[in-house]
C-alpha positions in Angstrom: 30.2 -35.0 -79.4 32.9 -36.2 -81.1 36.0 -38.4 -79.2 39.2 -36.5 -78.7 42.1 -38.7 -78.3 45.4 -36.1 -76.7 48.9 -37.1 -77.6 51.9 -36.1 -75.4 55.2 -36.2 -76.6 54.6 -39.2 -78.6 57.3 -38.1 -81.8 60.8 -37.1 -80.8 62.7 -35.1 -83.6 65.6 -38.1 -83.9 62.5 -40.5 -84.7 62.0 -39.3 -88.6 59.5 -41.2 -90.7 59.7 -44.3 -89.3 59.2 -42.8 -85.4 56.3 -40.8 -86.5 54.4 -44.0 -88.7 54.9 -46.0 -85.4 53.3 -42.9 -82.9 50.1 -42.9 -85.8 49.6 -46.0 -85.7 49.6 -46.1 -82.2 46.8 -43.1 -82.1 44.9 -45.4 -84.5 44.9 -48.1 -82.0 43.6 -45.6 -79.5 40.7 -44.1 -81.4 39.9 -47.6 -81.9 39.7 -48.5 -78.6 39.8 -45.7 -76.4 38.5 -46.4 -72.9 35.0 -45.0 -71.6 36.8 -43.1 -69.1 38.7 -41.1 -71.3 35.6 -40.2 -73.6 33.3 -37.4 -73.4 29.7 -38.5 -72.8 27.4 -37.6 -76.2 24.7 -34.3 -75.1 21.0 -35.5 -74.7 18.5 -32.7 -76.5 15.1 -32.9 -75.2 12.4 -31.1 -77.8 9.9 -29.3 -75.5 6.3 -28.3 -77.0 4.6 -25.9 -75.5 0.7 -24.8 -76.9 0.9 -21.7 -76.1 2.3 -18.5 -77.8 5.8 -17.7 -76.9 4.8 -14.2 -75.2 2.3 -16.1 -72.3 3.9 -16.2 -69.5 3.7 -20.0 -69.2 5.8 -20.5 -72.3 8.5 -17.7 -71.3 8.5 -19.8 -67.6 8.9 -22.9 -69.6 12.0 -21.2 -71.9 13.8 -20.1 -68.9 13.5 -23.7 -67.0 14.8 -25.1 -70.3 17.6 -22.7 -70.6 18.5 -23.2 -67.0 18.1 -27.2 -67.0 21.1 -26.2 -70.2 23.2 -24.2 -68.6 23.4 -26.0 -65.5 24.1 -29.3 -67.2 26.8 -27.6 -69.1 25.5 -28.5 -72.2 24.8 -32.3 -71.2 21.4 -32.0 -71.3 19.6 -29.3 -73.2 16.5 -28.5 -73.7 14.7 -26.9 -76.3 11.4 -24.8 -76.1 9.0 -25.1 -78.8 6.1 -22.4 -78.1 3.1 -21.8 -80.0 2.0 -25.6 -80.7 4.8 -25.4 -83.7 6.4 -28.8 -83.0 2.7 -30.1 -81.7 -0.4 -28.8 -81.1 -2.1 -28.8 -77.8 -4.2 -31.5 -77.9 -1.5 -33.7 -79.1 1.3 -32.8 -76.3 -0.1 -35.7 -74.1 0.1 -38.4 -76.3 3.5 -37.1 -78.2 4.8 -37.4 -74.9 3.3 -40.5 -74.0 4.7 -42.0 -77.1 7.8 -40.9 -76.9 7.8 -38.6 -79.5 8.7 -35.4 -77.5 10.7 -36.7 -74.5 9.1 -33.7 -72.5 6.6 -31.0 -72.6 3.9 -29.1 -71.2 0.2 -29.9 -70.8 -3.1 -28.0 -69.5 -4.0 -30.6 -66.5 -8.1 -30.3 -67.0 -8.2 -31.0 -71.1 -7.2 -34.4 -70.3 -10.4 -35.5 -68.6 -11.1 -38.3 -70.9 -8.2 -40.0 -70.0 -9.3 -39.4 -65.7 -11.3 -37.9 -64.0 -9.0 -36.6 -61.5 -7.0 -34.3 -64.7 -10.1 -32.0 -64.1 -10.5 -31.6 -60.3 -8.7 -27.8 -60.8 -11.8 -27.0 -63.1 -14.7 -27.6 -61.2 -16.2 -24.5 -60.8 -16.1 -22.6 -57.1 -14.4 -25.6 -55.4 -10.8 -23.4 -55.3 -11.0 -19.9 -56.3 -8.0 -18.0 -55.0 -4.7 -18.7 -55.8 -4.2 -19.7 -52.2 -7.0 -22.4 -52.2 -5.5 -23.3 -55.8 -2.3 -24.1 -54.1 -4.2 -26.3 -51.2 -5.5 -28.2 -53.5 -3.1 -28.7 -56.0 -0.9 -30.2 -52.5 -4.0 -32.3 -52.1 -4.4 -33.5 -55.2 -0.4 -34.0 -56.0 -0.1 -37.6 -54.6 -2.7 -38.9 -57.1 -1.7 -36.6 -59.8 1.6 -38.1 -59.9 0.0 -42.2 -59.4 -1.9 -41.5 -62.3 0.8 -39.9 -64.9 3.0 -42.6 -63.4 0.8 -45.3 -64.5 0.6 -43.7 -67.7 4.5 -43.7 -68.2 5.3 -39.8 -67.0 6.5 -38.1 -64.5 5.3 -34.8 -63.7 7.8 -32.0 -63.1 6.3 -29.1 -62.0 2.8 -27.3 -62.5 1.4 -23.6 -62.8 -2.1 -22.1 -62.7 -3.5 -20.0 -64.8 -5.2 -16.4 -62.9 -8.9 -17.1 -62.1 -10.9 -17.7 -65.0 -13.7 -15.5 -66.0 -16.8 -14.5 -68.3 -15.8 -13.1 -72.7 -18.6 -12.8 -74.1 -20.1 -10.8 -77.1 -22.9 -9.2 -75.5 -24.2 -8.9 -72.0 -24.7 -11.4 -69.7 -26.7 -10.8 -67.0 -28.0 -14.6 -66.1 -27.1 -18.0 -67.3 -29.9 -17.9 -69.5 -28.6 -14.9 -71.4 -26.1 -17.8 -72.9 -28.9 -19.5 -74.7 -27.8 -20.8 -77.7 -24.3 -18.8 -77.9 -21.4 -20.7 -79.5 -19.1 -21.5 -76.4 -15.4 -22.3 -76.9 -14.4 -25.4 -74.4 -10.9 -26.9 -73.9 -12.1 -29.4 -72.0 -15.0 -31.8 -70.9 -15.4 -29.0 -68.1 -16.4 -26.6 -69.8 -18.6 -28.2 -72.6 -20.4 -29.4 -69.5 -20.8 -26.1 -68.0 -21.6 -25.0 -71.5 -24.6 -27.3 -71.7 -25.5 -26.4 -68.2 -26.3 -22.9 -69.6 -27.6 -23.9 -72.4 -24.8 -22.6 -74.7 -23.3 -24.8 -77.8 -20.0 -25.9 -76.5 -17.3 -26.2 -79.5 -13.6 -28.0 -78.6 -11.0 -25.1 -79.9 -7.5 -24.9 -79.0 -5.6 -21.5 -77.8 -3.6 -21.7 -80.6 -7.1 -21.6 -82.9 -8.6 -19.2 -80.8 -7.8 -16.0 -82.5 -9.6 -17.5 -86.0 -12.5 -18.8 -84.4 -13.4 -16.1 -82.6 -13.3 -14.2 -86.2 -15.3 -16.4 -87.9 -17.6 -16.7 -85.8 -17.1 -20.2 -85.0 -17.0 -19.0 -81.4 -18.7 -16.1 -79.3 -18.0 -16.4 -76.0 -15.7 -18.3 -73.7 -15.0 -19.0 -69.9 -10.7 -18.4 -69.6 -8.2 -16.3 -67.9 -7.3 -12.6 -68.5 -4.3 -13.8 -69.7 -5.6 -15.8 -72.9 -7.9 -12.9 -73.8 -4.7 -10.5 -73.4 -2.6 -12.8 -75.7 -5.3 -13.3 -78.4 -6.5 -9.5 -78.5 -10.1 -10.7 -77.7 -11.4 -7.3 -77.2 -11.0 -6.9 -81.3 -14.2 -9.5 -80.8 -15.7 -9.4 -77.8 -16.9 -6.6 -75.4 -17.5 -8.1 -72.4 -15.6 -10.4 -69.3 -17.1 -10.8 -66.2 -14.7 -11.6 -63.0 -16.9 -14.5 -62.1 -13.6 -16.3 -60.7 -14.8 -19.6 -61.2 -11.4 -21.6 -61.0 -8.0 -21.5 -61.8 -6.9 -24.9 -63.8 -3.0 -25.4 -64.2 -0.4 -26.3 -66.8 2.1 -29.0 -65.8 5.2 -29.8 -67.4 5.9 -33.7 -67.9 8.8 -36.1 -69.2 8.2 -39.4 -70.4 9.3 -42.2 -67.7 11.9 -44.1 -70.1 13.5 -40.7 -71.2 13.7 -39.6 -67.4 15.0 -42.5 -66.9 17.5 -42.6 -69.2 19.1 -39.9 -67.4 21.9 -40.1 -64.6 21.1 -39.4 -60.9 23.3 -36.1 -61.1 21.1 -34.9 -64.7 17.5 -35.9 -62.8 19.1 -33.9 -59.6 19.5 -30.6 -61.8 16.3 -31.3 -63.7 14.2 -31.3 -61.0 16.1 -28.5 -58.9 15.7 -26.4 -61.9 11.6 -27.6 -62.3 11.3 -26.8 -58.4 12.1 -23.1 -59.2 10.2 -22.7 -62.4 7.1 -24.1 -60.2 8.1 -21.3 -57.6 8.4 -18.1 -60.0 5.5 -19.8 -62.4 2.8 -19.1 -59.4 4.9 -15.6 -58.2 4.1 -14.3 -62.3 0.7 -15.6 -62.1 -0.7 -14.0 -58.8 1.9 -10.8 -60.4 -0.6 -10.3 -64.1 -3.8 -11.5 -62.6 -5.5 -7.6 -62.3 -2.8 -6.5 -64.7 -4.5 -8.7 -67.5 -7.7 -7.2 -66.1 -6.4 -3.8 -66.5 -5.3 -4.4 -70.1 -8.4 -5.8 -71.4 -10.1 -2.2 -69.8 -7.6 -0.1 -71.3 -8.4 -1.8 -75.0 -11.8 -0.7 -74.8 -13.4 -4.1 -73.2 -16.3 -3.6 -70.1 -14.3 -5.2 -67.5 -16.5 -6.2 -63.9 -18.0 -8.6 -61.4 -21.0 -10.7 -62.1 -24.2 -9.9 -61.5 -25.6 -11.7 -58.1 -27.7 -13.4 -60.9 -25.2 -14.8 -62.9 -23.0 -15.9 -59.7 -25.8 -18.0 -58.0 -26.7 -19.3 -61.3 -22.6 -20.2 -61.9 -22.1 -21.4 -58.1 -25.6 -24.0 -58.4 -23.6 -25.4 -61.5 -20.5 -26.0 -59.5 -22.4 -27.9 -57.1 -24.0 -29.9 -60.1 -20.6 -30.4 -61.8 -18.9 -31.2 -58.2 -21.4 -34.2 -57.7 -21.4 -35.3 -61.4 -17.4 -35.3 -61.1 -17.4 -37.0 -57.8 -19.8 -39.8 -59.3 -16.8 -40.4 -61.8 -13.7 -40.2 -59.6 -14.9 -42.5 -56.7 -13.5 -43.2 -53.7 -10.0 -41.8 -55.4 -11.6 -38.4 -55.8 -13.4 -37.9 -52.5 -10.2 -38.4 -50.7 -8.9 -35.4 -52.7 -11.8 -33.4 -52.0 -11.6 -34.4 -48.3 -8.1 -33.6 -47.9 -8.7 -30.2 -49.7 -11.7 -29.5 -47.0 -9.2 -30.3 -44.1 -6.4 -27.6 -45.4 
């Protein structure tokens, strides 16, 4: 913003030329050297990127906490949404933010197992299945959550899960073993793992590259919420989804530590007031579309049901193989997570 210096009365009409050169020069001095107090603090914008479509229900969350982070700054602070991986794609959100790059943005939690293991604790399949066990254990896990982004230079703002994830695949699927050698999309080292566990061919694709892959056959099947399948039109390439509810990972929004700190008391106050309520309605919407996405994916022509008993005793023995193989990983750190998730 630019300064504004205000003159009052400085040029009286018995002054003429020689009154008026005196009161501009004096306004030159001022604009020169015009006190702190008297000048009007430059805006902050923020560049959000968000990898999903602008339609989800994560990104419209995310527009609205930006707009209301804006509008309650008055314009000090304002934040921008960027929807669809168009300012940067999912998998680089982390490390633009990390960087510096994009002051904030949003994140799925589990695709950032590499970095530790406790990013994928919301994806280990049949540990929290309900939205209300999802909540218990994102309290439980919270306190590390927030050690380990802080060590990493973030803060975390506010974080919303996705509606249970199920079964898209091409054909039927009455066992494990019926995904023998099917192309599997993974977003994260979750789900490659439960890929191999059934024997599928798990390939890394982002929600943004979703739509292509599954046309190309790049990808056949895929374990995700009703909610990506409703975005991405899935049913023009798959016929089935089975409710096999195996988890229900979460998106978080996160700043980078040097640009929240950057910020004054009464700015991080309204931030996270505003991130506080986006956290609130962000779970409300979830728990709102979860059997409306089922619904939709029914109504455009997809076979829409429960597992068989098969295919759930063959999913829950791999959640008890991928719970042990995750605990072996996390240590000490991630059995106390675990414990205090069993004690809710």
């Amino acid at each position: 913003m630019k300064n504004v210096v205000t003159s009052q009365g400085g040029v009286t009409s018995q002054g003429g030329r020689a009154s008026f050169g005196i009161a501009a020069a004096a306004a030159l001095v001022l604009v020169a050297g015009t006190p702190l107090s008297t000048t009007a603090q430059a805006a902050e914008k923020w560049d959000m990127p968000l990898a999903y479509s602008a339609s989800n229900y994560h990104s419209e969350n995310a527009a609205k906490f930006a707009e209301a982070v804006t509008a309650a700054s008055g314009g000090e602070l304002e934040i921008v949404a960027h929807p669809g991986g168009s300012l940067f794609k999912g998998g680089e959100i982390y490390r633009a933010i990390r960087t510096g790059q994009a002051p904030i943005g949003e994140r799925l939690i589990s695709a950032l197992g590499n970095e530790d293991p406790l990013f994928e604790v919301d994806a280990l399949p049949f540990l929290a299945t309900s939205f209300e066990d999802s909540w218990k254990l994102y309290q439980a896990s919270k306190p590390q959550l927030e050690e380990t982004l802080d060590k990493a230079g973030l803060k975390l703002l506010y974080a919303v899960p996705w509606p249970p994830q199920g079964l898209y695949n091409k054909s039927a699927v009455n066992a494990a073993s019926d995904m023998k050698g099917v192309k599997f999309r993974a977003y994260n080292a979750a789900t490659s793992r439960l890929a191999e566990l059934m024997g599928a061919v798990p390939t890394k694709i982002e929600a943004a590259e979703l739509t292509q892959a599954f046309a190309t056959g790049v990808a056949e099947s895929m374990i995700s919420s009703g909610s990506t399948g409703y975005d991405r039109k899935i049913w023009e390439h798959v016929k089935y989804w089975y409710d096999v509810q195996a988890w229900l990972p979460k998106n978080m929004v996160i700043v980078n530590q040097a640009a929240w700190d950057g910020l004054d008391e009464t700015l991080q106050k309204i931030v996270l007031d505003e991130a506080a309520k986006a956290e609130q309605a962000g779970w409300d919407k979830a728990r709102e579309l979860a059997d409306w996405y089922k619904e939709q994916l029914a109504a455009n022509g997809m076979e829409v049901g429960p597992p068989s008993a098969a295919l759930k005793a063959d999913f829950e023995a791999i959640g008890t193989t991928m719970t042990k193989e995750w605990l072996d990983k996390a240590g000490a750190e991630g059995q106390a997570v675990i414990d205090a998730y069993n004690a809710m």
